[in-house]
C-alpha positions as CSV (number, residue, x, y, z in Angstrom):
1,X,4.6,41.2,21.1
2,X,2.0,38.5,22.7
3,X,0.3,38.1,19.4
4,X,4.2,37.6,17.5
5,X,5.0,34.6,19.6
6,X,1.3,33.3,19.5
7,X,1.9,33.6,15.6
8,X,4.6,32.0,16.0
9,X,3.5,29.3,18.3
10,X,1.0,28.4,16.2
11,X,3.2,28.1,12.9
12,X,5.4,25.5,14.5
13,X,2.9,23.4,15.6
14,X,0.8,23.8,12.5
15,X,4.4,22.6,10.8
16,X,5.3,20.2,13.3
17,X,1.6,18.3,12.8
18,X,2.0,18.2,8.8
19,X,5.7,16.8,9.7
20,X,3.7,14.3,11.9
21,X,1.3,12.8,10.3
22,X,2.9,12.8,6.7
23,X,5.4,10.9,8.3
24,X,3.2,8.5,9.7
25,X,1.1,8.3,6.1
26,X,4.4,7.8,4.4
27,X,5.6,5.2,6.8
28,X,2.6,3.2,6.0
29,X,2.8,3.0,2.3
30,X,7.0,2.4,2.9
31,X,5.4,-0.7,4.6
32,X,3.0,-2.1,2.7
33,X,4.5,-2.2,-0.8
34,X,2.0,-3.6,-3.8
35,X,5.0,-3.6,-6.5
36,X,7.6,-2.1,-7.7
37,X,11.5,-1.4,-6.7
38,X,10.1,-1.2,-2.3
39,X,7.9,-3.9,-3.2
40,X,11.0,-5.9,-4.5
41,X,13.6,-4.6,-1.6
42,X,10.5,-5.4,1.1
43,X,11.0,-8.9,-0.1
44,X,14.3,-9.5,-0.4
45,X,15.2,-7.8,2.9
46,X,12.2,-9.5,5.1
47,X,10.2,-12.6,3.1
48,X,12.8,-14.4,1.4
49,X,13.3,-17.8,2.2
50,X,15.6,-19.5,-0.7
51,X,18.3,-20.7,-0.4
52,X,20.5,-19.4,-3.2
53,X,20.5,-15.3,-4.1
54,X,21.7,-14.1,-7.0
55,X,23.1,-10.3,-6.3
56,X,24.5,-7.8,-9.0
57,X,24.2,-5.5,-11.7
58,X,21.7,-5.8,-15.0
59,X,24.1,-8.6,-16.0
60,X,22.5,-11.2,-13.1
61,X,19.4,-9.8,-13.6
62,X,19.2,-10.9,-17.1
63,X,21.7,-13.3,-17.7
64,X,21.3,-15.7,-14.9
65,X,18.1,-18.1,-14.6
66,X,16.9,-18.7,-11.2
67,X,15.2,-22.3,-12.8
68,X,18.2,-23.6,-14.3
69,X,20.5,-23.2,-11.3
70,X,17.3,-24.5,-8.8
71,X,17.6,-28.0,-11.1
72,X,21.3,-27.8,-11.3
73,X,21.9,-27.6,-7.5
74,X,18.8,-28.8,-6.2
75,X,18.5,-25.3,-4.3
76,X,15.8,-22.7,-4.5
77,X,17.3,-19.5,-6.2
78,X,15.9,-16.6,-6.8
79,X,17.2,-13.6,-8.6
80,X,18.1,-9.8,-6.8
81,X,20.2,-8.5,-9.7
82,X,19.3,-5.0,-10.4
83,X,19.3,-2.5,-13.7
84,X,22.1,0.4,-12.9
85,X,23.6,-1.1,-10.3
């Protein structure tokens, strides 16, 4: 009986320490995104500084121009829209 819990025991830690530390390597690459749709979101969310965002579907993301607004209003722009959404 001894050796069944130890067994046991054992398994959950073994599972809880793969849990822990894939989370942890996970977590890092979440953070530090080099491109892509995380890279994009990472930017939006936390670095962003302009003053005009354009949000929407494929239509803003293609449609409208980030530079032609900037010299129309004199604002920075810059352009969220998203395919599928």
């Amino acid at each position: 009986m001894r050796a069944f819990i130890y067994k046991i025991a054992l398994f959950i830690l073994i599972v809880f320490s793969i849990d822990f530390f894939s989370g942890i390597i996970l977590d890092y690459f979440y953070q530090h995104p080099k491109s892509g749709i995380v890279y994009q979101e990472d930017y939006i969310i936390n670095k962003t500084n302009q003053e005009i965002l354009i949000f929407g579907s494929s239509r803003a993301a293609f449609h409208y121009i980030p530079d032609i607004i900037s010299k129309e209003t004199l604002m920075t722009t810059y352009n969220v829209g998203r395919e599928g959404t």
